[in-house]
C-alpha positions as CSV (number, residue, x, y, z in Angstrom):
1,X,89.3,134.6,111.6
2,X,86.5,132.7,113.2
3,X,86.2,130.4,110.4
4,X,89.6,129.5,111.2
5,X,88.7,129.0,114.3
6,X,86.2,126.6,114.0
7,X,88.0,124.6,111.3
8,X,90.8,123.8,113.6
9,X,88.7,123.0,116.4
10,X,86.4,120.5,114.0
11,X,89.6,118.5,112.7
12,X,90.4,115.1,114.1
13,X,91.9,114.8,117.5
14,X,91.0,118.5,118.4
15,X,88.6,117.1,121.1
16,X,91.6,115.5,123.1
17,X,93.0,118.6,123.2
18,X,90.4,120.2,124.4
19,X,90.0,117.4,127.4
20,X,93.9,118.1,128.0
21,X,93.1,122.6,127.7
22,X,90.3,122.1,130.6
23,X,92.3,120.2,132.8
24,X,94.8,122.2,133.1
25,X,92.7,125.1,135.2
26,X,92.6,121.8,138.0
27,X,96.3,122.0,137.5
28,X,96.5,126.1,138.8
29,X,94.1,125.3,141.5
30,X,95.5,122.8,143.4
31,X,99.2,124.6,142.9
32,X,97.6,127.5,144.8
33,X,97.4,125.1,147.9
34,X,100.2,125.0,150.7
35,X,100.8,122.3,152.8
36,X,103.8,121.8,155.9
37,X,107.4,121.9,154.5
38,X,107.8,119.0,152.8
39,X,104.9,118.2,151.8
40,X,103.9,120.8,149.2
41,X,102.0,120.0,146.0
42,X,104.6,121.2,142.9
43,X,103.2,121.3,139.7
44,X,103.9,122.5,135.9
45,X,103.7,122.1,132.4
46,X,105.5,119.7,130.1
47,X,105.4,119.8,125.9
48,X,107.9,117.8,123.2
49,X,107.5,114.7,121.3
50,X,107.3,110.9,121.3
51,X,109.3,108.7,118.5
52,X,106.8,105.4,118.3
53,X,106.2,102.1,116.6
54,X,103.6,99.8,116.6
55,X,105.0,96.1,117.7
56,X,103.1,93.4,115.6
57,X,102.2,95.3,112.4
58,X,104.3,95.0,108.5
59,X,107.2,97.2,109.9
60,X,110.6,98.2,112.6
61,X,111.7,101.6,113.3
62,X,110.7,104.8,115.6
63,X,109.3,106.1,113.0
64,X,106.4,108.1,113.7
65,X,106.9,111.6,114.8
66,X,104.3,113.2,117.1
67,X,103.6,115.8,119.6
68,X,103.1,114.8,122.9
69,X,102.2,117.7,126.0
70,X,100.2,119.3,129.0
71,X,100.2,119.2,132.9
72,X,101.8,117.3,135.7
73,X,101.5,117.9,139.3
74,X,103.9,116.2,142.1
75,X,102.7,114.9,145.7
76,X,105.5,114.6,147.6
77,X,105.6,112.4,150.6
78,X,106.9,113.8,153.7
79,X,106.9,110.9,156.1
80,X,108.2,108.1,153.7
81,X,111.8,107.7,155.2
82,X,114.4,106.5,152.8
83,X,117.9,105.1,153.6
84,X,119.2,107.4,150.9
85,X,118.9,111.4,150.7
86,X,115.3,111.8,149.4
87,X,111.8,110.8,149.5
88,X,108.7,109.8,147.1
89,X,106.1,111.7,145.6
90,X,103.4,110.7,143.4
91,X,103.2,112.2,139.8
92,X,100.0,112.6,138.1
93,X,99.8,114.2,134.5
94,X,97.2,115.2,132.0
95,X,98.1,114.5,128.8
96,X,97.8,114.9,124.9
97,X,99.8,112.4,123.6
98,X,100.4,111.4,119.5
99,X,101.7,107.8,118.8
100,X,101.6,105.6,116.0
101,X,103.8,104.2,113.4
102,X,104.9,104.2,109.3
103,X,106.7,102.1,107.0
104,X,107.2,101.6,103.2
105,X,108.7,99.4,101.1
106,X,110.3,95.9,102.2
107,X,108.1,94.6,105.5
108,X,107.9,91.4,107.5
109,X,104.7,90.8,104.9
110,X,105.3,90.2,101.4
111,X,101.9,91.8,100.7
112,X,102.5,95.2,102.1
113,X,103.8,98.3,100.2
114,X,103.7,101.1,103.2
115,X,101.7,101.8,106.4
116,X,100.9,104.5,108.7
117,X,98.9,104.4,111.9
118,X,98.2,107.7,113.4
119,X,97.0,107.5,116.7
120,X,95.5,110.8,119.1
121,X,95.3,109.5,122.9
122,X,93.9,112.1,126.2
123,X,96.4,110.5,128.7
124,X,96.5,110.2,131.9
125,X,100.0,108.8,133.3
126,X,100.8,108.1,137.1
127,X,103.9,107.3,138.6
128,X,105.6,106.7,142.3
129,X,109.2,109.1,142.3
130,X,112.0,109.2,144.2
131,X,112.2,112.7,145.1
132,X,115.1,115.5,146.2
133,X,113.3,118.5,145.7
134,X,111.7,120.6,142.4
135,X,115.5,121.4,142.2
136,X,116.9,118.1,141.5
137,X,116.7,115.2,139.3
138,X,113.5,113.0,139.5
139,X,113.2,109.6,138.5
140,X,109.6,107.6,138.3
141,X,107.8,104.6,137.2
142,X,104.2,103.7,137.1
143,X,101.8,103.2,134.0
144,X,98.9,105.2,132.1
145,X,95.7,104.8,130.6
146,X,95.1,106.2,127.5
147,X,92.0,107.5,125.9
148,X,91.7,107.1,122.2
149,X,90.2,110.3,120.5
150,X,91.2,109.9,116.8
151,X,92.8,107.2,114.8
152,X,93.6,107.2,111.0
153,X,95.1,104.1,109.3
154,X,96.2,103.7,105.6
155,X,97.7,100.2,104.7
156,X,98.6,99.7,101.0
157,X,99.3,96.3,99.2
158,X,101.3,95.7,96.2
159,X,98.0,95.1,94.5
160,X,96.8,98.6,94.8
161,X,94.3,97.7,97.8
162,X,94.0,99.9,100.7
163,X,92.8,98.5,104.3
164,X,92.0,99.9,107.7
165,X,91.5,97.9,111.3
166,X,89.7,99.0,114.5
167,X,91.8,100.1,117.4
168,X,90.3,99.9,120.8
169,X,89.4,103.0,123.0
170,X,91.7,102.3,126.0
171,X,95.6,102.0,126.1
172,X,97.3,100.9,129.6
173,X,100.6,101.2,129.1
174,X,103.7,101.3,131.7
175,X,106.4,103.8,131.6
176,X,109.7,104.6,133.1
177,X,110.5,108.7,133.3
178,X,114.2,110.5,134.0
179,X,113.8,114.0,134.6
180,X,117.2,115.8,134.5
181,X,117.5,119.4,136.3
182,X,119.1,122.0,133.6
183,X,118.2,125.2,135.7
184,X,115.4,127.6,136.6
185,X,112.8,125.0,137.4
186,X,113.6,123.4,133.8
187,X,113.6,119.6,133.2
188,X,114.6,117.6,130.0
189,X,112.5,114.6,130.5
190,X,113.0,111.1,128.7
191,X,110.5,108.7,128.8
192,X,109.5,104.8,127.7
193,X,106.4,103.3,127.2
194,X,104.9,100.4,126.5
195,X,101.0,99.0,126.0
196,X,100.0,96.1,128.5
197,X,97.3,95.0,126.3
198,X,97.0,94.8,122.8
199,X,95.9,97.9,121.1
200,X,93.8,96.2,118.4
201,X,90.5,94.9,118.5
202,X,90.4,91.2,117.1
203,X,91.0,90.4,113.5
204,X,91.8,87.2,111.6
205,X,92.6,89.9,108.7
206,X,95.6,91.1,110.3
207,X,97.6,88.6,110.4
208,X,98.6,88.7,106.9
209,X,100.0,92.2,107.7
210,X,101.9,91.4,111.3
211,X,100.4,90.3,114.0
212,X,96.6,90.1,115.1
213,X,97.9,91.6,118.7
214,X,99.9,95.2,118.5
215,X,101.5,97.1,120.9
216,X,102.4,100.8,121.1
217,X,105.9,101.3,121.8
218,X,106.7,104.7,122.7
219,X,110.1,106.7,123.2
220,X,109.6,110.3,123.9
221,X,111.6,113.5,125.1
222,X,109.9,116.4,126.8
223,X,111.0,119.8,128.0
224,X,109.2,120.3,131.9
225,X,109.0,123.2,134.1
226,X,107.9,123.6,137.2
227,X,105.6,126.2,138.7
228,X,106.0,128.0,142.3
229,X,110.0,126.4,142.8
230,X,111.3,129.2,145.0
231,X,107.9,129.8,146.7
232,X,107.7,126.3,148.1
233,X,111.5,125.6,148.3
């Protein structure tokens, strides 16, 4: 059983998700906190996957399947008077987050016979909300910066070579997030995302596969609950 243990832990990626299993005792911590009505830190946890492609490489499609999940804790702010029922709170989230891409056969490239791109971020996403409540739809925007922890690349030719680029360590990436209510403190959550800055490090190379810059372009749908939603409503 050990063995087992130690295999998973020693396979690629399994040091994000150690960042992201640490993190979340923060998460119970600061949810043990009260504050004046309105005003109360909410937090919870959030699992499900993201549907990605890489802009600028051989292929098109959401593609690449991946798990994305972990923590999230909401700041509400009581003074920040809207002209509408509601108010803002911050988001801040903790992250394991899968993204990548794949493609086979015809490409943009004439060279290319199939590519995958498997790439394991820690993430750590922040947005601005508007705000009704733990009870009620939430709606946010802001951006993230990612952490890469593994990569894996496999690009085949028609000539039977294989070829691998670098990626860089840091994704910043902006996102928009719905979170629609379903009951019980339970959220289905949609969410885009794009990269700001080009994913790749430099390479003349790759511009016979797509584009030297790449992009991660992520569409992903999460199931979210939140802790304490009686308690502090």
């Amino acid at each position: 059983m050990f063995r087992n243990v130690f295999r998973i832990l020693s396979d690629k990626g399994s040091k994000v998700l150690l960042i992201v299993l640490f993190s979340l005792p923060n998460t119970q911590k600061a949810l043990a906190q009260h504050y004046e009505e309105g005003n109360r830190l909410v937090g919870g946890l959030l699992g499900g996957a993201n549907f990605s492609q890489v802009d600028g490489d051989g292929y098109k499609g959401y593609n690449k399947i991946s798990p994305s999940g972990g923590g999230i804790l909401y700041f509400p702010i009581s003074n920040a008077d809207l002209p509408f029922d509601g108010t803002l709170a911050w988001s801040m989230e903790v992250l394991y987050s899968g993204k990548g891409a794949y493609g086979s056969g015809a490409s943009v490239s004439p060279v290319l016979k199939s590519q995958k791109i498997s790439l394991t971020y820690a993430e750590l996403p922040l947005q601005l909300n508007y705000w009704r409540g733990p009870r009620k739809s939430i709606y946010g925007a802001g951006f993230a910066i990612g952490y890469l922890g593994a990569s894996e690349e496999k690009i085949n030719t028609i000539s039977g070579q294989t070829y691998q680029f670098p990626f860089r360590k840091l994704d910043i990436s902006f996102l928009l997030t719905a979170n629609f209510h379903i009951g019980y403190g339970f959220f289905i959550s949609p969410r885009f995302q794009y990269s700001l800055v080009s994913i790749r490090k430099k390479n003349a190379a790759l511009s016979s596969f797509g584009r030297e810059e790449q992009f991660n372009n992520v569409w992903g749908i999460k199931l979210m609950y939140l802790f304490n939603v009686k308690a502090a409503y």
